[in-house]
TORPALUM-272615 format. One record per residue (C-alpha): residue number from 1; x, z, y. Coordinates in pm, 1 decimal. Last residue first. Example, Ala and Ser with C-alpha at 12.3 -4.5 7.8 and 13.67 -1.06 7.14 Angstrom:
BEGIN
k->2	xx->1367.0	zz->714.0	yy->-106.0 .
k->1	xx->1230.0	zz->780.0	yy->-450.0 .
***
This chain:
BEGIN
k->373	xx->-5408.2	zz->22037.5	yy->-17303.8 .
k->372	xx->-5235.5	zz->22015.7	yy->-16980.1 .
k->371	xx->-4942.5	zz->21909.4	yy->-17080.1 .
k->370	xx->-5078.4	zz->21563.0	yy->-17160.6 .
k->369	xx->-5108.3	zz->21538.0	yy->-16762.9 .
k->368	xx->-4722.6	zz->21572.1	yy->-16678.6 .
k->367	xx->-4583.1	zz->21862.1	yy->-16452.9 .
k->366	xx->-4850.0	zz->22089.5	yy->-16567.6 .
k->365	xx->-4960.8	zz->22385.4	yy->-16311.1 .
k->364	xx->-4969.9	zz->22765.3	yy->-16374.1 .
k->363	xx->-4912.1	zz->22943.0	yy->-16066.7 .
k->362	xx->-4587.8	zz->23165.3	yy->-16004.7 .
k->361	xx->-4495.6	zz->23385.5	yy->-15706.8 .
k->360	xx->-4546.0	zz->23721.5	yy->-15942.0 .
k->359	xx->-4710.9	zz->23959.2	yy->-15721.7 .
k->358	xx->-4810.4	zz->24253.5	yy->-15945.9 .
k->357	xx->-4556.2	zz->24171.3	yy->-16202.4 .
k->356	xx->-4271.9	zz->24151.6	yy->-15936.2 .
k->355	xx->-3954.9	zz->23985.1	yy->-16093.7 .
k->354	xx->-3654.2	zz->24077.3	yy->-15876.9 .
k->353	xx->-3528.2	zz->23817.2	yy->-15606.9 .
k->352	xx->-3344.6	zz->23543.2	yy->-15534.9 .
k->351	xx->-3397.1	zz->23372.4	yy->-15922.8 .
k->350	xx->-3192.3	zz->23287.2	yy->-16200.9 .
k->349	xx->-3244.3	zz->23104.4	yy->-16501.8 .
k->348	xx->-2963.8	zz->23058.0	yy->-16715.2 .
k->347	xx->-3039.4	zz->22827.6	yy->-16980.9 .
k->346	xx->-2960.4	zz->22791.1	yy->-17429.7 .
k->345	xx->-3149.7	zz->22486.5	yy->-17576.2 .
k->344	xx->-3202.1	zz->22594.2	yy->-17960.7 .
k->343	xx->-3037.0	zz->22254.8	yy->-18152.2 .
k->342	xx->-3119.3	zz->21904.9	yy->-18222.9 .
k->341	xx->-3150.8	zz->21803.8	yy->-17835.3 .
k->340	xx->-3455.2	zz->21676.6	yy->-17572.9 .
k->339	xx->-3503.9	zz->22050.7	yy->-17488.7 .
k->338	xx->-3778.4	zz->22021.2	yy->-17199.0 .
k->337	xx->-3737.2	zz->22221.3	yy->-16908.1 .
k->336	xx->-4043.7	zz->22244.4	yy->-16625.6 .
k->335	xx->-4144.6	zz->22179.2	yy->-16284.6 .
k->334	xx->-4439.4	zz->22237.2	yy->-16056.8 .
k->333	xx->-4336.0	zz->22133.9	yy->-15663.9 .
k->332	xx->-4450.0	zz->22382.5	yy->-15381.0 .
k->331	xx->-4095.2	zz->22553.8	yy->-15328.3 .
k->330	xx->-3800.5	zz->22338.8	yy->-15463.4 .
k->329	xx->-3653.1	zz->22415.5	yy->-15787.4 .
k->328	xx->-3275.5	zz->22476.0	yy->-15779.3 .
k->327	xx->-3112.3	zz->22246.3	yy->-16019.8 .
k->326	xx->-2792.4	zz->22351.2	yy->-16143.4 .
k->325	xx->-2481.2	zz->22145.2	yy->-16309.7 .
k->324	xx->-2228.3	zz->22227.7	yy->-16618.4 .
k->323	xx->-2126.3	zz->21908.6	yy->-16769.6 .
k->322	xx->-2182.2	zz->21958.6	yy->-17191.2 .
k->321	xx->-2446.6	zz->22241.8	yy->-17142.3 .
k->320	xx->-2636.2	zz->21892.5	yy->-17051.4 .
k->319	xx->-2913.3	zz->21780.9	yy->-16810.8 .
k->318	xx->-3117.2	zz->21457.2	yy->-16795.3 .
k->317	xx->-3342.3	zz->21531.6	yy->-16438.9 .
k->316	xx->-3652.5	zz->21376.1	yy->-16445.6 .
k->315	xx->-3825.4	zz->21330.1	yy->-16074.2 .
k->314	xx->-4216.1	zz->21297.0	yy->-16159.9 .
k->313	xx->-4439.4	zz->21120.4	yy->-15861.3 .
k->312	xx->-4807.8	zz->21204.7	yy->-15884.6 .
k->311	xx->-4856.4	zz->21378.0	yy->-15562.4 .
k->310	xx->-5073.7	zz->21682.4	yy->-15456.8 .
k->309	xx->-4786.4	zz->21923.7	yy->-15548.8 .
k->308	xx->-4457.6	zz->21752.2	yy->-15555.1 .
k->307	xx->-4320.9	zz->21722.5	yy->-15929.8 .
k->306	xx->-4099.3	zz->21842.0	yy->-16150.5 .
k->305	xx->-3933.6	zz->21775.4	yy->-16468.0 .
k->304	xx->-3591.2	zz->21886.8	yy->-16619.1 .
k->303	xx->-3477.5	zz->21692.0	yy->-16948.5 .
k->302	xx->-3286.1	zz->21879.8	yy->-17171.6 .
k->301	xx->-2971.0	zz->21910.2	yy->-17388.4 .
k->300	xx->-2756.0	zz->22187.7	yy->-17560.1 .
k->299	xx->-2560.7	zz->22458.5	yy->-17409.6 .
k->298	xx->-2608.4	zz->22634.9	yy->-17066.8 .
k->297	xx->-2854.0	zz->22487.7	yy->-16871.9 .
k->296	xx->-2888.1	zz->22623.9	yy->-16561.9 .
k->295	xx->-3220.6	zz->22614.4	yy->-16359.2 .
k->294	xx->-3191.4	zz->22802.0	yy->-16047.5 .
k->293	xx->-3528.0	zz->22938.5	yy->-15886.6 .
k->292	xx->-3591.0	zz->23020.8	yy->-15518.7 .
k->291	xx->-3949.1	zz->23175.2	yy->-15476.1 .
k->290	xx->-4151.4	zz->23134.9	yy->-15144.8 .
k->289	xx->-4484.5	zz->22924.6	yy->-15250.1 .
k->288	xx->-4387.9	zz->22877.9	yy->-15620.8 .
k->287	xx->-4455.9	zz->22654.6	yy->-15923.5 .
k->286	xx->-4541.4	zz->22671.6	yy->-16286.6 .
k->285	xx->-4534.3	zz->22401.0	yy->-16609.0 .
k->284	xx->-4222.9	zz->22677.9	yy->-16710.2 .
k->283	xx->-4096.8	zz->22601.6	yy->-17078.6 .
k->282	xx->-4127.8	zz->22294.7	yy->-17284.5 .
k->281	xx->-4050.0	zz->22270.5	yy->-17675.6 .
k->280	xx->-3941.9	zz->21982.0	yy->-17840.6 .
k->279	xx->-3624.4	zz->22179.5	yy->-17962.1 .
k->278	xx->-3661.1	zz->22508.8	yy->-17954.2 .
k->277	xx->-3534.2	zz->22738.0	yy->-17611.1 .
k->276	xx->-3331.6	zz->22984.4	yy->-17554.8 .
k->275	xx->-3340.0	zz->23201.4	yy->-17256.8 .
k->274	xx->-3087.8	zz->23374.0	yy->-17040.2 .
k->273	xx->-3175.8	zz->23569.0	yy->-16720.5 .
k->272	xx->-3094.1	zz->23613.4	yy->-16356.6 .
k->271	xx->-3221.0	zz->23866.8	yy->-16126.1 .
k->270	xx->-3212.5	zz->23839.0	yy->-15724.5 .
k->269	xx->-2917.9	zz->23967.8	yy->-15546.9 .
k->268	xx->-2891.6	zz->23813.2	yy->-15190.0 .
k->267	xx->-2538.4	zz->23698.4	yy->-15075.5 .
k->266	xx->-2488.7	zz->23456.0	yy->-15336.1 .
k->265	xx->-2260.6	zz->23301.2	yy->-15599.9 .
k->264	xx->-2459.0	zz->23178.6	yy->-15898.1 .
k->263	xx->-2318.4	zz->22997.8	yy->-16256.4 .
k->262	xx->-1928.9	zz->23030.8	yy->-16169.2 .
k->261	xx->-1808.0	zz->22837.7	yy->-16437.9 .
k->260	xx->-1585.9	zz->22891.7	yy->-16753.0 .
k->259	xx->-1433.5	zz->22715.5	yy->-17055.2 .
k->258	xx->-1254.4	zz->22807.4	yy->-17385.5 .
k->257	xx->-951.8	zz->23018.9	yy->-17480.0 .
k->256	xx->-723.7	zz->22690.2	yy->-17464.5 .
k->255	xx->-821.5	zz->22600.7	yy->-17106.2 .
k->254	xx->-1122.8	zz->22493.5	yy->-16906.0 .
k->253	xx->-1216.4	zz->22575.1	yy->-16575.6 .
k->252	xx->-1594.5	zz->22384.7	yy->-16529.3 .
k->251	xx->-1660.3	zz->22312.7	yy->-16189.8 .
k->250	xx->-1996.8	zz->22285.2	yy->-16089.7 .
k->249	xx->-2259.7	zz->22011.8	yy->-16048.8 .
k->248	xx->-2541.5	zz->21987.6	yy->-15828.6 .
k->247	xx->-2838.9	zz->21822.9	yy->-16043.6 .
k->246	xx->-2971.9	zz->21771.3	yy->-15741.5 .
k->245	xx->-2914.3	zz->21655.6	yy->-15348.2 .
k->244	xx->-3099.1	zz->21334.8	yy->-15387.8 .
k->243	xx->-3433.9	zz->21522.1	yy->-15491.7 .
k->242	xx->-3525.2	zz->21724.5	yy->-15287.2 .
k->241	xx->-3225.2	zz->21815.2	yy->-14963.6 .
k->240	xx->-3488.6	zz->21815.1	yy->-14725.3 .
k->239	xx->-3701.1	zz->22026.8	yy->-14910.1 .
k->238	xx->-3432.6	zz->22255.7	yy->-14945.1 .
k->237	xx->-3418.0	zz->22303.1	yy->-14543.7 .
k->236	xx->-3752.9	zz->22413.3	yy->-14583.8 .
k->235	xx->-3677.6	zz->22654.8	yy->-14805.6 .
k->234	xx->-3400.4	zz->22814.1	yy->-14619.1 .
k->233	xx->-3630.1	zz->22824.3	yy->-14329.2 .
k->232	xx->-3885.8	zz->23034.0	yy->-14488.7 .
k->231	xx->-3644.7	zz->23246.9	yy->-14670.1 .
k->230	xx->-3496.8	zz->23338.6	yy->-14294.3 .
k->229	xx->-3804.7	zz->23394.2	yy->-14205.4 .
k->228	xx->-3833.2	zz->23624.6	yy->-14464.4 .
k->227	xx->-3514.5	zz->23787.4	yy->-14383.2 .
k->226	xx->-3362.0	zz->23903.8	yy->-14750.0 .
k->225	xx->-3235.2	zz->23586.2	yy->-14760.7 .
k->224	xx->-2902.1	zz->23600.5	yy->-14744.6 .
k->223	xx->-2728.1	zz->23243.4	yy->-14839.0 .
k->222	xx->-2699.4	zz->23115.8	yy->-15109.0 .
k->221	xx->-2310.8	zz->23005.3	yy->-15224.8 .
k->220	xx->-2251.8	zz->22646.8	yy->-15366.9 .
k->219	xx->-2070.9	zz->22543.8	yy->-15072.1 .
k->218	xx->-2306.1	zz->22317.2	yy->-14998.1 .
k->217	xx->-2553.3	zz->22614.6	yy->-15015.1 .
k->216	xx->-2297.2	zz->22785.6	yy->-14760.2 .
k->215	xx->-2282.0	zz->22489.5	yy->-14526.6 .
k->214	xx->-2641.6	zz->22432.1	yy->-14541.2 .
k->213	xx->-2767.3	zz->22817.9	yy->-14424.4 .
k->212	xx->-2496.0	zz->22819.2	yy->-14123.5 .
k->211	xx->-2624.0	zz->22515.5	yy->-14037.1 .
k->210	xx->-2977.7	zz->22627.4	yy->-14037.5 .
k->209	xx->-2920.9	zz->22955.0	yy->-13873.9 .
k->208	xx->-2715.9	zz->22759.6	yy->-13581.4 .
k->207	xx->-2997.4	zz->22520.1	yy->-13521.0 .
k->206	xx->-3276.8	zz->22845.0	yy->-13532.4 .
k->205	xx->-3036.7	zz->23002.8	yy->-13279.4 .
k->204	xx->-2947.1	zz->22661.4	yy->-13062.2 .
k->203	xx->-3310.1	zz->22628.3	yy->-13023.2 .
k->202	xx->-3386.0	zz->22980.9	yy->-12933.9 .
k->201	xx->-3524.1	zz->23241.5	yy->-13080.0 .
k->200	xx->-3904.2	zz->23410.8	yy->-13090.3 .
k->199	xx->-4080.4	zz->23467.1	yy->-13461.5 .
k->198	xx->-4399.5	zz->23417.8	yy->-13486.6 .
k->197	xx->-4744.1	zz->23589.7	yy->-13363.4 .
k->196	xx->-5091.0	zz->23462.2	yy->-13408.9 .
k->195	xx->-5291.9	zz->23493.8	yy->-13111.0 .
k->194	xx->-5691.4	zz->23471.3	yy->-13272.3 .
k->193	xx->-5906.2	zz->23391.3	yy->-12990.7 .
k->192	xx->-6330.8	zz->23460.1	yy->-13069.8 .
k->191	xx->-6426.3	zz->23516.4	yy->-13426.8 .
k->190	xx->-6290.0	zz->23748.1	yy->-13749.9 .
k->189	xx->-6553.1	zz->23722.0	yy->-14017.6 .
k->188	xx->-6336.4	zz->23997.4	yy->-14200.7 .
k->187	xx->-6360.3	zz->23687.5	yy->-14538.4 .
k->186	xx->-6276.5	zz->23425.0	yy->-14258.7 .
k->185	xx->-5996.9	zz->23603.9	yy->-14073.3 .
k->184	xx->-5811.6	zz->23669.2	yy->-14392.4 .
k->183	xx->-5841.8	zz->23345.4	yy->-14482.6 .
k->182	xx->-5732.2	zz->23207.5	yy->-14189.3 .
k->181	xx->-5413.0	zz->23420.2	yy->-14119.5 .
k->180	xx->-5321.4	zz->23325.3	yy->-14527.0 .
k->179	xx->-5312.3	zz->22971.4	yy->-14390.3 .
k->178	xx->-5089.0	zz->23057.8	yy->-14088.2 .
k->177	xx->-4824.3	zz->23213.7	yy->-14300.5 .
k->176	xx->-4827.8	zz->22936.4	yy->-14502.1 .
k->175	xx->-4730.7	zz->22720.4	yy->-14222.0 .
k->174	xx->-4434.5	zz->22911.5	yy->-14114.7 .
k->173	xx->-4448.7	zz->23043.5	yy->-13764.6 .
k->172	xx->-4161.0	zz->23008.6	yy->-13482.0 .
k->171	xx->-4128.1	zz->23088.2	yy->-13168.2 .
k->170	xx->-3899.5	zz->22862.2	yy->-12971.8 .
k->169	xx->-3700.2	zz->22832.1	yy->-12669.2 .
k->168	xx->-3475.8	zz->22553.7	yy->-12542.0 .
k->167	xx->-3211.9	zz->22608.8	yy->-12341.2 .
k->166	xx->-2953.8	zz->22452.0	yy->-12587.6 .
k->165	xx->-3150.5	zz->22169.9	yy->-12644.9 .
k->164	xx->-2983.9	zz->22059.9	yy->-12968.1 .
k->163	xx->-2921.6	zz->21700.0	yy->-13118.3 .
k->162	xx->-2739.2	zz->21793.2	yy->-13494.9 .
k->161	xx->-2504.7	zz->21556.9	yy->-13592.9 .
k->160	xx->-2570.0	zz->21378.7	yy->-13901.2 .
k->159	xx->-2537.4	zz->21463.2	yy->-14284.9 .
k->158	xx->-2861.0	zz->21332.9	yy->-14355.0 .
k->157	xx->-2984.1	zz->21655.4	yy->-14513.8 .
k->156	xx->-2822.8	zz->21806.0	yy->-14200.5 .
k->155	xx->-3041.5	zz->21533.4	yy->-13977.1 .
k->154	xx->-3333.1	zz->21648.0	yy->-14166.1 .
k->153	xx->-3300.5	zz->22020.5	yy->-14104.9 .
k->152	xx->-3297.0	zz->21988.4	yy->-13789.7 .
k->151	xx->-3576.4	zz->21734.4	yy->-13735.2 .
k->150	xx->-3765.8	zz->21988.9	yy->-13947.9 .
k->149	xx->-3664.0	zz->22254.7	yy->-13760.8 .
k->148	xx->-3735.0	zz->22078.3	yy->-13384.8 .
k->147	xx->-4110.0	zz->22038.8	yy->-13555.2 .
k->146	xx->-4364.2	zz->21817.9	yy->-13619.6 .
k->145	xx->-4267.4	zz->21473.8	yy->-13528.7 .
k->144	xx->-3930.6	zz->21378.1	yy->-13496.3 .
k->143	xx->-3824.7	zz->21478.4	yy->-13851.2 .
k->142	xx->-4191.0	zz->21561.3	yy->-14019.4 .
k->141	xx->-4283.6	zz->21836.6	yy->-14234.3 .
k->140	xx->-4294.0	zz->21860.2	yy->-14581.6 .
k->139	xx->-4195.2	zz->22191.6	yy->-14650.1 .
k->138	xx->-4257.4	zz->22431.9	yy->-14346.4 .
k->137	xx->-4286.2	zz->22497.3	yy->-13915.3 .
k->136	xx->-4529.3	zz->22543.2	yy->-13674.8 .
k->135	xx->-4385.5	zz->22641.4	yy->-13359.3 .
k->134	xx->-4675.9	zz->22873.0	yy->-13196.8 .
k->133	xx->-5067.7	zz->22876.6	yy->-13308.5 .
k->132	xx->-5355.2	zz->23031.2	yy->-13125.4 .
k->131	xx->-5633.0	zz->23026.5	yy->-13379.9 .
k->130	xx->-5970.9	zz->22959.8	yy->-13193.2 .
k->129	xx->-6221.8	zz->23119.3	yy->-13413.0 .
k->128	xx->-6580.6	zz->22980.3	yy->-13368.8 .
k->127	xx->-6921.0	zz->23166.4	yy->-13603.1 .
k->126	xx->-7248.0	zz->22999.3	yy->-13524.4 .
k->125	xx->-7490.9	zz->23065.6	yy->-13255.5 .
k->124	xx->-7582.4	zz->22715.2	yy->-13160.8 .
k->123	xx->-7542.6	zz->22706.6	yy->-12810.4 .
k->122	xx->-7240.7	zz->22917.8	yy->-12831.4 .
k->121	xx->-7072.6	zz->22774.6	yy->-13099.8 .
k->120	xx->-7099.2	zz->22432.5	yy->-12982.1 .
k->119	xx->-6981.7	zz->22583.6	yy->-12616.4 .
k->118	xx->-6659.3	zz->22722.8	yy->-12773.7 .
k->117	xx->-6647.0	zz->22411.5	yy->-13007.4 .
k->116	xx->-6613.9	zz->22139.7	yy->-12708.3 .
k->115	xx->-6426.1	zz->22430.5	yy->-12507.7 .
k->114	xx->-6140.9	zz->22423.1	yy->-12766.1 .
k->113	xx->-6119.5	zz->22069.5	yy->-12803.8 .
k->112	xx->-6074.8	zz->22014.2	yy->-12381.3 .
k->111	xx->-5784.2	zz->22313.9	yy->-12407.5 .
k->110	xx->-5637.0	zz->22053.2	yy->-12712.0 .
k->109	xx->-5610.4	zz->21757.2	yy->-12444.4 .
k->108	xx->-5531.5	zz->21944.2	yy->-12136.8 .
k->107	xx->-5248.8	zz->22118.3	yy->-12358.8 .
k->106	xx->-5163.1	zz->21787.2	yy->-12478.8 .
k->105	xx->-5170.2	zz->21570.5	yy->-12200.1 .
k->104	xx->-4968.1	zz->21876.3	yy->-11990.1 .
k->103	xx->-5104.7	zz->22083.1	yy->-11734.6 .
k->102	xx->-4998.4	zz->22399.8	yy->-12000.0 .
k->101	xx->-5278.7	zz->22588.8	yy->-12085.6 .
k->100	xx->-5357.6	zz->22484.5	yy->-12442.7 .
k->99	xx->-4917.8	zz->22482.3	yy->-12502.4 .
k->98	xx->-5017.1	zz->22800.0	yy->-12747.1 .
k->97	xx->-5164.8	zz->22531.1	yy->-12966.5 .
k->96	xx->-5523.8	zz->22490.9	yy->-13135.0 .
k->95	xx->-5626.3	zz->22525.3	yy->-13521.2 .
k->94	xx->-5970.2	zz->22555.1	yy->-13481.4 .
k->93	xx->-6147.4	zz->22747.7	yy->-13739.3 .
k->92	xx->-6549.2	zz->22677.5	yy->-13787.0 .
k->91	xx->-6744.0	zz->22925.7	yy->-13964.6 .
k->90	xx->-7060.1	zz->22701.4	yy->-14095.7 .
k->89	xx->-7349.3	zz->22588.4	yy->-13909.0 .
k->88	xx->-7436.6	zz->22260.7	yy->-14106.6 .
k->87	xx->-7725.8	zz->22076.3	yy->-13956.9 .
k->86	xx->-7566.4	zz->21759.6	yy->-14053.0 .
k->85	xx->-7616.2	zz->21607.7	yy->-13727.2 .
k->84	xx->-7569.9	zz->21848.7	yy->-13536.6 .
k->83	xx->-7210.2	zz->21940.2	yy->-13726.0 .
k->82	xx->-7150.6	zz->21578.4	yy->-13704.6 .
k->81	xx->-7207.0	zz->21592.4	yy->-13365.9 .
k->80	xx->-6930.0	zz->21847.8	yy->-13304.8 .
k->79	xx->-6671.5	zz->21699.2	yy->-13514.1 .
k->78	xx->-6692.9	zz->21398.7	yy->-13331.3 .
k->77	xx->-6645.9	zz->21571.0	yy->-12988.9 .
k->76	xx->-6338.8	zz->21756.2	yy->-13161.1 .
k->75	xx->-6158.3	zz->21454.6	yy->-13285.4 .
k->74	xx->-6249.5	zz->21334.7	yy->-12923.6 .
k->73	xx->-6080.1	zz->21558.5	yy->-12732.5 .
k->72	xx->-5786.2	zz->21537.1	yy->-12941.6 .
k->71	xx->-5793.9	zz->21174.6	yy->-12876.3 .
k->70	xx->-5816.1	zz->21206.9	yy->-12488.9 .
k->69	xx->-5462.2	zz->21446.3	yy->-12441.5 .
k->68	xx->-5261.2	zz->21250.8	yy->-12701.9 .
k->67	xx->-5417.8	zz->20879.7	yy->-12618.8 .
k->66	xx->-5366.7	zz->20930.6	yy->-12282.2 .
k->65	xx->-5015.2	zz->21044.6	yy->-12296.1 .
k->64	xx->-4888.7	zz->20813.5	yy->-12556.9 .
k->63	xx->-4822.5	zz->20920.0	yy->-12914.2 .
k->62	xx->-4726.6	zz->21227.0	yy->-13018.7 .
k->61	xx->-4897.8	zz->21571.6	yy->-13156.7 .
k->60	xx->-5273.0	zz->21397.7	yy->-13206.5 .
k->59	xx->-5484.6	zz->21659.7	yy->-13416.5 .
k->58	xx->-5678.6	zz->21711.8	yy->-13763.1 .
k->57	xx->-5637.7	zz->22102.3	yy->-13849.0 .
k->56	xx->-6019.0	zz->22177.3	yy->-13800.6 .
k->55	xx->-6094.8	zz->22435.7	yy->-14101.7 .
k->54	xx->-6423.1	zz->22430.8	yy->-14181.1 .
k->53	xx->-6581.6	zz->22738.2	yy->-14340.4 .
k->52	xx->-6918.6	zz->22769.8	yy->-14501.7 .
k->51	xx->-7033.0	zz->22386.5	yy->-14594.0 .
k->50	xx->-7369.2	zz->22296.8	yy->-14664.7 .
k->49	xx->-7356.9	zz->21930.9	yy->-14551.3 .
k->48	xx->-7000.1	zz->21872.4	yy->-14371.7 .
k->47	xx->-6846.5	zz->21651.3	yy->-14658.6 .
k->46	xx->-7163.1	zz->21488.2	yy->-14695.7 .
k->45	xx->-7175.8	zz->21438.7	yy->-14274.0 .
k->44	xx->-6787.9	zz->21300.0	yy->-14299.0 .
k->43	xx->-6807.6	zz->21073.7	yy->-14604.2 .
k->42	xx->-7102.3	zz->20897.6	yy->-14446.7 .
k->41	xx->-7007.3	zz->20867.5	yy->-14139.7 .
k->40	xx->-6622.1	zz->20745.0	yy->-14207.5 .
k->39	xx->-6417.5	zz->20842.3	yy->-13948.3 .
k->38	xx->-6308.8	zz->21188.3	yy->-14118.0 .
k->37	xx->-6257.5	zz->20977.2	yy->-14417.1 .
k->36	xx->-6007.6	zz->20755.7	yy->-14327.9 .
k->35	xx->-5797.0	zz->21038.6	yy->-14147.3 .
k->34	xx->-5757.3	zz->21274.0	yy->-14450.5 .
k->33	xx->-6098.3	zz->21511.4	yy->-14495.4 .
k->32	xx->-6060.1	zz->21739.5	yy->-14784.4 .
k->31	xx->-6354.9	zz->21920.6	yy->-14962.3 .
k->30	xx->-6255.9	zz->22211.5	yy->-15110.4 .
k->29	xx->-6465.5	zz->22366.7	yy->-15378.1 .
k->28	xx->-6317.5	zz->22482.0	yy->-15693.1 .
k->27	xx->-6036.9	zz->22627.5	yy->-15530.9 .
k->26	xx->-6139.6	zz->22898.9	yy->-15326.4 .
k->25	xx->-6197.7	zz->23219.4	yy->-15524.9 .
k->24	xx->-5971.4	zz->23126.2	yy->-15758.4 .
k->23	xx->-5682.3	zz->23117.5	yy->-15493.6 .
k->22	xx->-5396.5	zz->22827.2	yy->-15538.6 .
k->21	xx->-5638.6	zz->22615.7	yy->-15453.6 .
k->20	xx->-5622.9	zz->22813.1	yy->-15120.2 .
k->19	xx->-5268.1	zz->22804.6	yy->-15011.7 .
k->18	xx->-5224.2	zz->22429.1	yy->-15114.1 .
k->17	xx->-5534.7	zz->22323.8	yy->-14883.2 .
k->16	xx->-5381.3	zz->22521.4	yy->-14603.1 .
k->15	xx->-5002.3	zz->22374.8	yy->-14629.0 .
k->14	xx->-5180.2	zz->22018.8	yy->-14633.2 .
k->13	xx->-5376.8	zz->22112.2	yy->-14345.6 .
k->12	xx->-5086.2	zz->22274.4	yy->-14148.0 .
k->11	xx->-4829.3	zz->21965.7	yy->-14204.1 .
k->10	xx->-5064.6	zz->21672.0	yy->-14216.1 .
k->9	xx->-5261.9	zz->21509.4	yy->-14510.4 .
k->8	xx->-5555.7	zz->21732.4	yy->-14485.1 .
k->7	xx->-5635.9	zz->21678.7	yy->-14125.8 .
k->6	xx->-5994.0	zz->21780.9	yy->-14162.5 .
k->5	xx->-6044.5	zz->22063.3	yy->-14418.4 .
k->4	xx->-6411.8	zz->22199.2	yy->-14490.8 .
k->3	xx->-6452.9	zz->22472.9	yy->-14730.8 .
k->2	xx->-6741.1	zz->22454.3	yy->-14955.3 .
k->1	xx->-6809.4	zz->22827.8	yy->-15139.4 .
***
């Protein structure tokens, strides 16, 4: 099945290409359509040729006025007559804003989108869903950009002063959330307006669960996050804090009986386990959409790898039982332990919440190419 993407490289496209390669029933053919592609002719009518399902993510948040309400206009005009041209007639999802109304440059801009497919659709008799879309929010987002959370969380990262509209109102919807929306809409071959529903607080809420959130992680305590927004925003605040903020390292009490540390303090449960490892041997090659994992290594010595998804970059991370630290692995990067010592490698790993075998938050992914075969 060919699935379309346009914007692939921002926030909701990126978030919607992860969610379905991590599906088997998707993965093996997404076509994804960054900005240099989508004007290229050539690229863009292949790309369309024979494809079920496009998913039109490609907009203009900022910039100035005109070009913000008349260039998401015109993503959509293009997208149109490439569909004529191409002949394609596939399920087309448009990811539009619940500001469309507002007299605005962008809501006149992404209203003018919507009625550019609604009337494609209609004289062609293909399949339109206009997804209705409130505060989008995730991992690698944009300060200044995207999202008042992501600013947020990048000025705590920082360690600045937060700027909050204190009369501001939000509703807020994590990215993945939005990409599982669209898949299940596409296989019910849902069309028409699809309203999809976040979570309504205000500015200074979301600003005061995010502080509250950094000062307790900094603090070496996690917070509760038996909330799933509350999960959602705690991992993107993470993602701001990848890679400077890591290994983290605790205090060691030492005295003539031996040593301790606190390994995890939190306000969540979870499940954490020991492991030991042989040298030259690798564990995990995984990563997770929502799970928080600790790596602690206990005694002996290892290297810790991971890796954004979609990227190529590899943060190492030289840890020893030695000088007790933690690395919590960020959401949407693959990592793994390596012991790199003489001796079994002995780790904590500990995780927010209890191992579910029938939905296990892990896919299989290799950190480094050679440990793929």
């Amino acid at each position: 099945m060919k699935i379309v993407i346009t914007g692939a490289n921002g926030l909701l496209g990126r978030h919607v290409h992860l969610h379905l390669r991590a599906q088997e029933a998707y993965r093996d053919e997404l076509v994804l359509l960054d900005r240099d592609k989508f004007n290229d002719d050539v690229q863009f009518l292949d790309a369309l040729s024979g494809a079920e399902c496009v998913i039109h993510c490609a907009g203009i948040n900022r910039d100035s006025d005109d070009r913000v309400e008349n260039g998401n206009r015109e993503l959509a005009d293009r997208l149109r007559h490439a569909l004529q041209e191409s002949g394609a007639s596939p399920h087309v999802f448009y990811a539009n804003t619940v500001q469309r109304n507002r007299d605005v440059p962008y809501g006149r801009g992404k209203l003018a989108a919507h009625q550019i497919f609604a009337e494609w659709a209609e004289q062609t008799d293909a399949r339109y869903t206009e997804l209705v879309i409130p505060h989008v929010f995730g991992e690698g987002g944009r300060p200044n950009y995207n999202s008042a959370i992501h600013t947020f969380c990048h000025q705590l990262a920082q360690g600045d002063d937060l700027a909050i509209n204190g009369g501001g109102q939000l509703e807020l919807l994590h990215a993945q959330d939005i990409a599982a929306a669209i898949v299940a809409a596409f296989e019910r071959g849902q069309t028409g307006e699809l309203r999809l529903q976040g979570r309504s607080m205000s500015v200074a809420t979301a600003a005061g669960k995010l502080v509250d959130m950094h000062r307790s992680y900094t603090s070496d305590v996690i917070p509760d996050l038996r909330d799933t927004l509350d999960l959602q925003l705690f991992n993107t605040l993470r993602s701001f804090l990848y890679p400077g903020y890591y290994p983290k390292a605790l205090k060691l009490h030492s005295d003539d009986r031996g040593a301790l540390f606190e390994g995890v303090k939190n306000h969540n449960g979870g499940q954490a386990f020991l492991s030991t490892t042989k040298p030259g041997i690798t564990r995990g090659n995984h990563y997770h959409f929502n799970k928080v994992e600790r790596f602690l290594v206990v005694k002996g010595q290892a290297v810790i790898r991971i890796r954004r998804l979609l990227d190529d970059r590899v943060e190492e991370f030289h840890v020893s039982g030695d000088s007790p630290c933690y690395i919590d692995m960020p959401t949407l990067h693959t990592h793994s332990i390596t012991n790199t010592g003489n001796e079994d490698l002995l780790t904590m790993f500990w995780s927010h919440e209890l191992f579910d075998p029938q939905n296990p938050d892990t896919y299989f992914e290799p950190v480094l190419d050679q440990e793929a075969s």
